[in-house]
Residue, then its C-alpha position, 0 to 999 in steps of 0.5 A: x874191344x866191345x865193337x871187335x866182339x860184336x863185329x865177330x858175333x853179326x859175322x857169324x850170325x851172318x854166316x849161319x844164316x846164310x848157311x840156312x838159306x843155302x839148306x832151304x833150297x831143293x837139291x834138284x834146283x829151279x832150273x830144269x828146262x821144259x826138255x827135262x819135264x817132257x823127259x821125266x813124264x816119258x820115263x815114268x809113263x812107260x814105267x806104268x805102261x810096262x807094269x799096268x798096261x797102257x794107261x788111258x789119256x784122261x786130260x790133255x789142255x792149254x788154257x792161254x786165255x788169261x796171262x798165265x798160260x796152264x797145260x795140264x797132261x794127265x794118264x791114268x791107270x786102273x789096278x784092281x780096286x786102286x786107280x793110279x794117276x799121273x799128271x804133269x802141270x805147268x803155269x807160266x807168265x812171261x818169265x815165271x814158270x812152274x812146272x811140277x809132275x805127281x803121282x796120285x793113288x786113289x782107293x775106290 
């Protein structure tokens, strides 16, 4: 009886758990492909551009000169006393990619 009441109670610690797990993943995933990332920076700079003017080219490199590969595209945008800024970054080695894209408000 003691064995059958533990069994369901690691079951059902088990199940909970992993439920947890499952919450802790983002809802968008981790597999947005280099095409999504070019995609959504368009769509978000032509936002601003429409709403703020062309906004000016502040950073645009590659750096491959160690294993990780970095790119790192950025725009800004001034809007009365607040600068406005958009960047997209990406760090690969082999395999392991990271991309992320922010916007950043600045008061001056």
């Amino acid at each position: 009886m003691r064995a059958i009441l533990f069994s369901s109670f690691a079951l059902f610690l088990a199940i909970c758990s992993a439920r947890a797990a499952e919450e802790l993943l983002p809802p968008f995933g981790f597999h947005r492909t280099i095409e999504w990332y070019n995609q959504r920076m368009g769509e978000i700079r032509r936002y601003f551009d429409a709403k703020f003017g062309t906004g000016k080219l502040v950073s645009r490199s590659r750096d491959s000169d160690t294993e990780v590969i970095q790119t790192l595209v950025g725009y800004q945008w001034m809007v009365g006393a607040t600068m406005l800024e958009l960047f997209y970054f990406s760090a690969q080695h082999d395999d392991l990619v990271f991309r992320t894209i922010s916007v950043d408000y600045k008061a001056l």
